[in-house]
C-alpha positions in Angstrom: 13.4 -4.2 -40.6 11.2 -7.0 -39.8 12.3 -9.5 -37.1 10.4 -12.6 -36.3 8.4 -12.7 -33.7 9.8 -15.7 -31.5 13.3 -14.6 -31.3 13.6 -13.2 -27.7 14.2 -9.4 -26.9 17.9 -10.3 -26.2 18.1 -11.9 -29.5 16.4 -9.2 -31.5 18.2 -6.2 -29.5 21.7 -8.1 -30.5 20.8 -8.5 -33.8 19.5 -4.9 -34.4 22.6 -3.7 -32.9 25.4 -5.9 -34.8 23.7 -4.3 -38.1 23.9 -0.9 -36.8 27.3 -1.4 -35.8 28.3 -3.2 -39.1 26.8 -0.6 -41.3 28.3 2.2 -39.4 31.8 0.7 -38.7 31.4 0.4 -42.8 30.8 3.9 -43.6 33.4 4.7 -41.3 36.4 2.4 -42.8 34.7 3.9 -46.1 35.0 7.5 -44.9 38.3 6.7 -43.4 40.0 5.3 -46.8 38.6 8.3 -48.8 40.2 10.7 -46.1 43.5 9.0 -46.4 43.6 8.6 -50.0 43.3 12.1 -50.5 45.4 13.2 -48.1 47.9 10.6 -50.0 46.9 11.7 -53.1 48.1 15.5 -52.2 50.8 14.9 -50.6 52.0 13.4 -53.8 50.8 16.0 -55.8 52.7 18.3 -53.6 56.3 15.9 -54.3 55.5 15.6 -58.0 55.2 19.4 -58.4 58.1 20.1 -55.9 60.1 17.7 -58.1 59.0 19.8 -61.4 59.7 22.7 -60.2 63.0 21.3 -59.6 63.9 20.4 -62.9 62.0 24.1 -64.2 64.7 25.7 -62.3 67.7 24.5 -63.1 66.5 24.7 -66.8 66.0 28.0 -66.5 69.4 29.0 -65.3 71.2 26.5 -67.3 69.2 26.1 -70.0 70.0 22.4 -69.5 69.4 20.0 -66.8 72.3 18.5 -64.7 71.4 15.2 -62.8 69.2 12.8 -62.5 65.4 14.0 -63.2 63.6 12.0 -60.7 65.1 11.1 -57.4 62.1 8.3 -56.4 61.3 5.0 -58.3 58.2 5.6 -60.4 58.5 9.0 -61.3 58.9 10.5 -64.7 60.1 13.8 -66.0 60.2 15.1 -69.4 61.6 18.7 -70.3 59.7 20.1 -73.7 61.2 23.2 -75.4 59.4 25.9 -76.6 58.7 24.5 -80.4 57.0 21.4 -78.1 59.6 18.9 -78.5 60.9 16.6 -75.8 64.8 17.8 -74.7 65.1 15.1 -71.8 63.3 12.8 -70.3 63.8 10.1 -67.5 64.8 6.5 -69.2 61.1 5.1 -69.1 59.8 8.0 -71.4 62.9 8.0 -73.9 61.9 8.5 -77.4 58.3 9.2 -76.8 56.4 12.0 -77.0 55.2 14.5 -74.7 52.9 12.6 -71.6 50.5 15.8 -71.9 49.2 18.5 -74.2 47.8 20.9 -71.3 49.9 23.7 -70.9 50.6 25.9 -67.5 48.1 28.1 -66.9 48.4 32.0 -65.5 50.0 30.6 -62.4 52.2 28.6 -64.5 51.3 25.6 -63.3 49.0 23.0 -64.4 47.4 19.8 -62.8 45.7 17.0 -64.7 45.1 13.3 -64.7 46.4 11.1 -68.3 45.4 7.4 -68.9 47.1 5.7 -71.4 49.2 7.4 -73.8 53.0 7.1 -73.1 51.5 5.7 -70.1 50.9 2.5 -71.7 46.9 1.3 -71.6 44.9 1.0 -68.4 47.6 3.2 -66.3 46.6 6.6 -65.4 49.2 9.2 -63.7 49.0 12.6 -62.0 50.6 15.1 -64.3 51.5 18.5 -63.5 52.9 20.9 -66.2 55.3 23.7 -64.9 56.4 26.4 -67.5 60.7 27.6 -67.7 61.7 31.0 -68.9 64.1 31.2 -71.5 65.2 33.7 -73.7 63.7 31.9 -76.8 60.3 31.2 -75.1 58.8 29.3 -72.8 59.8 25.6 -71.5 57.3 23.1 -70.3 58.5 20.5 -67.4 56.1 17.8 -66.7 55.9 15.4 -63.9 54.4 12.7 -63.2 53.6 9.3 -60.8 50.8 6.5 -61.2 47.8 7.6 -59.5 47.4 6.3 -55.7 44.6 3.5 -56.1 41.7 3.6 -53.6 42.9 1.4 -50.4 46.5 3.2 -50.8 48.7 0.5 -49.8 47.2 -3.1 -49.3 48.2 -3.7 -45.6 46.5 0.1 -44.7 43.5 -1.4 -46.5 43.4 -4.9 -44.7 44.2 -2.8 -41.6 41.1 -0.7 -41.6 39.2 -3.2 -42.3 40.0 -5.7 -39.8 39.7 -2.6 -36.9 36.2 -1.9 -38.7 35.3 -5.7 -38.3 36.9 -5.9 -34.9 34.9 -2.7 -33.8 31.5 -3.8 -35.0 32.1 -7.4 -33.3 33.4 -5.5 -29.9 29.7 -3.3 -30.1 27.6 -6.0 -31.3 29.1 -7.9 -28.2 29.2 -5.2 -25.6 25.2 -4.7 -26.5 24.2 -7.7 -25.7 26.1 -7.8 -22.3 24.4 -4.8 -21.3 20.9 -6.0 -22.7 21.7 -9.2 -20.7 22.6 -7.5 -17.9 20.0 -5.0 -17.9 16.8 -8.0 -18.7 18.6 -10.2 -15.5 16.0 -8.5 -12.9 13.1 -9.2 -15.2 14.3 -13.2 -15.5 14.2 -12.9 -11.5 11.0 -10.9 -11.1 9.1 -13.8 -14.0 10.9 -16.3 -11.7 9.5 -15.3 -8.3 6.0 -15.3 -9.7 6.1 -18.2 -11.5 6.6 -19.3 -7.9 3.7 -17.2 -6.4 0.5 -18.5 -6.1 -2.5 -18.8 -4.1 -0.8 -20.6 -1.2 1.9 -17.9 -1.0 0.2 -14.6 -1.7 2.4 -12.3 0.8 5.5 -12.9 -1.5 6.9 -10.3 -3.3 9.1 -10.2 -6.3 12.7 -8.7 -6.0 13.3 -4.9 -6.5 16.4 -4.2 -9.0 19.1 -2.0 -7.4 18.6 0.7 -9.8 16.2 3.1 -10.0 15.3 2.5 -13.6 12.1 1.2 -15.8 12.1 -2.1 -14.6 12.7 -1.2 -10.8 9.2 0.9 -12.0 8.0 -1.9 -13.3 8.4 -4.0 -10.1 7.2 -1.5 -7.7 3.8 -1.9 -9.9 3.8 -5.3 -9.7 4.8 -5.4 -5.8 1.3 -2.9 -5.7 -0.6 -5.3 -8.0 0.5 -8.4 -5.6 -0.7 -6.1 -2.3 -4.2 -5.2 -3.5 -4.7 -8.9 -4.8 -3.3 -10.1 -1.7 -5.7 -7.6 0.1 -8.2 -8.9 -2.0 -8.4 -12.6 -1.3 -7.8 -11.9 2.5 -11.5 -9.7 2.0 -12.7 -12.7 -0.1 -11.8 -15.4 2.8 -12.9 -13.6 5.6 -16.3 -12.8 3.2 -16.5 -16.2 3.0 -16.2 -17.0 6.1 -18.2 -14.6 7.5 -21.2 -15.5 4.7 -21.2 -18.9 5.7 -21.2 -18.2 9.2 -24.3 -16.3 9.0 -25.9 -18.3 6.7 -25.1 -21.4 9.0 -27.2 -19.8 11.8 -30.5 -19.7 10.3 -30.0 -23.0 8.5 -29.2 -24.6 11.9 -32.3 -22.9 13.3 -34.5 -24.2 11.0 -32.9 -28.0 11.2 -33.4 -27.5 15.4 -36.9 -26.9 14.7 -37.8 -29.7 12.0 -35.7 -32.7 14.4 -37.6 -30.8 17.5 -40.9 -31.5 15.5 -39.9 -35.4 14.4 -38.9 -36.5 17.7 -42.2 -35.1 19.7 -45.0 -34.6 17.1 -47.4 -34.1 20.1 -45.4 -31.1 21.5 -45.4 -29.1 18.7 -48.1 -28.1 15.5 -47.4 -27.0 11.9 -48.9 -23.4 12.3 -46.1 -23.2 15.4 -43.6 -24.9 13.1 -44.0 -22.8 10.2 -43.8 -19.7 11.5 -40.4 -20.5 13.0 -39.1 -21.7 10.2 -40.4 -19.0 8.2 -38.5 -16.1 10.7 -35.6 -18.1 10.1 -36.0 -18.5 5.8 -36.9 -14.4 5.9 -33.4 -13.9 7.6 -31.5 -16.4 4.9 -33.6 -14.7 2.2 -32.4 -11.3 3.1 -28.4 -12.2 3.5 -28.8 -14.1 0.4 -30.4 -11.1 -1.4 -27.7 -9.1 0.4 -24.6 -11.0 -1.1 -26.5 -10.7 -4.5 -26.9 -7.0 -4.0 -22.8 -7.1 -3.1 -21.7 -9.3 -6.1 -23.4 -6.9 -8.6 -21.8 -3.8 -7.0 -18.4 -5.2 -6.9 -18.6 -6.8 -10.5 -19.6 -2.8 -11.0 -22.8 -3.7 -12.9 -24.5 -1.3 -15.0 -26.5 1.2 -13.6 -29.6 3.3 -14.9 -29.0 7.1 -13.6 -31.5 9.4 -14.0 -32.5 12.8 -12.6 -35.2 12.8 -10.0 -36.2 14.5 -7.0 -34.9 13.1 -3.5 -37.6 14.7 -1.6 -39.9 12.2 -3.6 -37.9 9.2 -2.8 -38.0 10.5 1.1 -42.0 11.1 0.8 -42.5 7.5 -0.4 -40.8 5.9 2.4 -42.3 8.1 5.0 -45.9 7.3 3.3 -44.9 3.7 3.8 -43.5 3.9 7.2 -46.9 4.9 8.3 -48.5 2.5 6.4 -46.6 -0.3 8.4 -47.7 1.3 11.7 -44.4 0.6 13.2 -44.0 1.3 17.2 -41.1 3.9 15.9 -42.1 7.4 15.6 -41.5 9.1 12.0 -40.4 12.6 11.4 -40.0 13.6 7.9 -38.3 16.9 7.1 -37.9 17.5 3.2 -36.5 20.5 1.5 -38.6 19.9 -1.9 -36.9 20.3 -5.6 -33.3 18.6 -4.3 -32.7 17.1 -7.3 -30.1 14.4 -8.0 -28.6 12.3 -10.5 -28.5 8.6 -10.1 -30.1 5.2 -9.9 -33.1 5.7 -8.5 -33.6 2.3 -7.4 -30.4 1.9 -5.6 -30.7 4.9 -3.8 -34.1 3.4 -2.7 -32.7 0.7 -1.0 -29.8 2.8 0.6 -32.8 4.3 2.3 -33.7 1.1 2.9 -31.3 0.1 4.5 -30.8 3.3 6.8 -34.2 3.7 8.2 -34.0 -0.5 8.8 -31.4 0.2 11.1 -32.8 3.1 12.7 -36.0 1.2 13.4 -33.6 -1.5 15.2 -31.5 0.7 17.3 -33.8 3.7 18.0 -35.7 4.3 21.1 -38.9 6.0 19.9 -38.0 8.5 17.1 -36.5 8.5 13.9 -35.6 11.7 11.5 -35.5 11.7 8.2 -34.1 15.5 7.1 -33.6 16.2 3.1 -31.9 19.8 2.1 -29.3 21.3 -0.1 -25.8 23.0 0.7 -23.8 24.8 -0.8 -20.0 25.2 -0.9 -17.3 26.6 -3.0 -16.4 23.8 -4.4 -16.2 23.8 -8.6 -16.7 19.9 -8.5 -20.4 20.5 -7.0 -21.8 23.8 -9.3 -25.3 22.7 -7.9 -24.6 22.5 -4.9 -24.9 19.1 -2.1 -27.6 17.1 -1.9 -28.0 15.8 1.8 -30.0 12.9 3.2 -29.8 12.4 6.9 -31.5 10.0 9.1 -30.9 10.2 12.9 -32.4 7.9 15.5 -32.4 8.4 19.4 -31.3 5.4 20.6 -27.4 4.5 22.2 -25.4 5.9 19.2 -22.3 4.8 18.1 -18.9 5.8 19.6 -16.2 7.8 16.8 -13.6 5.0 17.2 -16.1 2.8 15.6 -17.9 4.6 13.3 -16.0 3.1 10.3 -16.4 -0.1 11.8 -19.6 -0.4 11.1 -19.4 -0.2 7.4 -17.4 -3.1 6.9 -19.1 -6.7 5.9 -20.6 -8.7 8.4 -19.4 -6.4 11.2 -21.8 -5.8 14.3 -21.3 -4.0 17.4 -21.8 -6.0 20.6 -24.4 -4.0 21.2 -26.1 -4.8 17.9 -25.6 -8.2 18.6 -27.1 -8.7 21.7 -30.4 -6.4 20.2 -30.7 -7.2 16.7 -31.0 -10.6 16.0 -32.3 -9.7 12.0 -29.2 -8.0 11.0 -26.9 -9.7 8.3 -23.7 -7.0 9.3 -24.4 -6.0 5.5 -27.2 -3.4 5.0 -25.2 -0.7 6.2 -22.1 -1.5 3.6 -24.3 -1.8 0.7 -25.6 1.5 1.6 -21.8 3.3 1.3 -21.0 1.4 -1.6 -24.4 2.6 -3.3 -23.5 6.1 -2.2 -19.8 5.6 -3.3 -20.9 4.7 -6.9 -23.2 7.3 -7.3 -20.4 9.9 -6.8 -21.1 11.2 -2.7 -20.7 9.8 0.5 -22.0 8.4 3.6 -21.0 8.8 6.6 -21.7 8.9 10.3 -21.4 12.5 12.0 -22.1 14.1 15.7 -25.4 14.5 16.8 -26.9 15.0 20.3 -28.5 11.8 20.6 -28.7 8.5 18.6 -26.7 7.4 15.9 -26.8 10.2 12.4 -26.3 9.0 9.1 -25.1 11.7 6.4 -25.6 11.1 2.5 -24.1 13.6 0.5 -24.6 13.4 -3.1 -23.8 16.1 -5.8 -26.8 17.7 -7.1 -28.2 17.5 -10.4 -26.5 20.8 -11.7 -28.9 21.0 -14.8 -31.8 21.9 -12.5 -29.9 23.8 -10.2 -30.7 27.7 -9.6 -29.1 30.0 -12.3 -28.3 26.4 -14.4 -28.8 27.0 -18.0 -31.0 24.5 -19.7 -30.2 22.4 -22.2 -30.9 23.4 -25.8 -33.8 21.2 -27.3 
């Protein structure tokens, strides 16, 4: 059945249900009127035969028939003798001839249905034949009455009717008090956020009494309002906190040009330049920064491909001595740990960890690459791990975490590290977290230890079976 479209679910639930109601209310009046016709229609079957047999009776121990025939208006009797003519018959059937030419059968009696005839045209009656014994032969009694029409008796049809229309109505009704009653929660939930928005983001819409679908449906939307409302509080406070560090070098660099225009003498362009270019380096890196941020959150597409860590690791160690940086350098790398990801990424987590080693260590840092391996069916390989430790002041458990979250430095950072944006250090988990492992910051007896775990490339792990070409 096809409904339009812009009838609400009310409407459309109501109608679908009056039809179904109507249509089965039907077949039951239907099925109702067939039960009692036939039940009619046998009990009168049963009173014409009784009557019959009546008549058969006293015609066989009188050989005549004493009273009336029929004791009910609308019944006939006729009593045929043995050479088929009619002997007696009730005064409607006087003078006419037999109403039937069935005989009884074994059982001596006989059940049939005759239209027309001494009936007159269009009638049709129920006549049943019942045989008499007499001495000369065999009597036939038949009885009849006008058939019972279909709706029995006008007021039983009007009645059966009117309780299947009143039925029907009462359904059709009762449905759409209980659709009504059970959509009410959803009017109130598209009413309270209709009313939410981005000045009101804590509210939440109601929860319906019952546990049920919708009261499902809200708890998901009560969710849905939490992480969004989680959402823009990260989104201010990121703002906040990007403008804030974006202000500082700007505001450096403007101290330095007025500095310049109000004493020219004090002051040359080699000095000014290289101030002001300190201060673009450190607004070029938190702007690349946020870049790097926006294109992990919008989960940008990344190229993964399988390739050696221990490379990677050799690279920046060839390039830390290339710098000929007043931190000392210790590279220990496991060769052949193999991993699958974006090799590029992974490059500047690196990055980003041995930039914040060189800012906090004392004289050494430790780059270690190697592979472990636990019971675990998600990594067949095995672990890839990438530390890097440092020996400077370390970083107390309590705020181990903290340090991965945007624009957060340590006091101690602060005072120090005057380069840091707060974001190198989150880019570097959310690198890791995309690529499938972890990062994390463990014990160690001095310094500060930075932990990648990634799963390793199970392809080119020992006892792997390579790929068919």
């Amino acid at each position: 059945m096809t409904v339009n479209s812009n009838i609400s679910i009310t409407g459309r639930i109501t109608l679908f249900t009056g039809v179904v109601s109507a249509l089965l209310c039907s077949l039951l009046a239907v099925v109702l009127m067939i039960a009692i016709h036939r039940y009619a229609t046998s009990a009168l079957s049963s009173e014409i035969r009784a009557a019959g047999g009546r008549v058969a009776i006293t015609v066989e121990d009188l050989g005549r028939v004493s009273g009336p025939l029929a004791q009910y208006p609308g019944r006939n009797v006729q009593v045929v003798d043995y050479q088929g003519r009619v002997v007696d018959s009730t005064p409607a059937l006087r003078g006419k001839p037999p109403m039937a030419t069935f005989l009884p059968d074994g059982l001596n009696t006989r059940e049939g249905v005759v239209c027309g005839g001494v009936f007159g045209h269009g009638q049709c009656d129920i006549v049943i034949a019942q045989s008499a014994d007499r001495p000369e032969g065999n009597w036939t009694v038949y009885a009849s009455s006008p058939v019972i029409p279909v709706w029995v008796e006008p007021w039983l049809a009007s009645l059966v009717i009117g309780s299947a229309v009143v039925l029907a109505v009462a359904i059709t009704y009762l449905g759409n008090r209980i659709v009504t009653a059970s959509l009410r929660p959803v009017s109130a939930i598209r009413g309270e956020l209709d009313e939410i928005n981005a000045t009101c983001p804590s509210r939440r819409v109601p929860m319906p009494p019952n546990r049920d679908e919708i009261s499902d449906l809200a708890d998901s939307i009560n969710h849905t309002l939490a992480r969004l409302d989680t959402a823009m509080t990260q989104q201010r406070q990121f703002a906040s906190d990007a403008s804030h560090d974006l202000r500082t070098p700007i505001a450096a660099m403007r101290a330095e040009v007025e500095d310049a225009l109000l004493a020219p003498e004090a002051t040359t362009l080699t000095r000014l330049c290289n101030t002001l270019l300190a201060s673009l380096k450190r607004l070029e890196s938190i702007v690349f920064d946020l870049l790097t941020l926006t294109k992990l959150d919008a989960g940008a597409p990344t190229a993964p491909i399988s390739f050696d860590l221990a490379e990677l690791v050799d690279e920046a160690c060839q390039m830390h001595i290339h710098l000929q940086t007043t931190k000392r350098l210790l590279c220990h790398v496991e060769p052949g740990v193999k991993v699958r990801a974006d090799r590029q990424h992974l490059g500047r987590l690196l990055t980003n960890l041995l930039d914040n080693a060189e800012r906090h260590a004392q004289s050494t840092i430790t780059i270690i690459v190697k592979v472990q391996h636990e019971d675990d069916e998600r990594y067949p390989g095995g672990v890839a791990v990438l530390e890097v430790l440092d020996d400077g002041p370390g970083i107390d458990p309590d705020k181990r975490e903290l340090v991965f979250r945007r624009f957060t430095r340590l006091d101690s950072a602060r005072n120090k590290d005057t380069g840091g944006s707060g974001l190198g250090l989150p880019i570097a988990r959310q690198i890791a977290e995309a690529a499938g492992g972890t990062l994390r910051i463990e014990d160690s007896d001095r310094g500060a230890r930075f932990v990648l775990r990634l799963p390793r490339d199970s392809q080119d792990a020992p006892g792997s079976t390579p790929a068919a070409g």
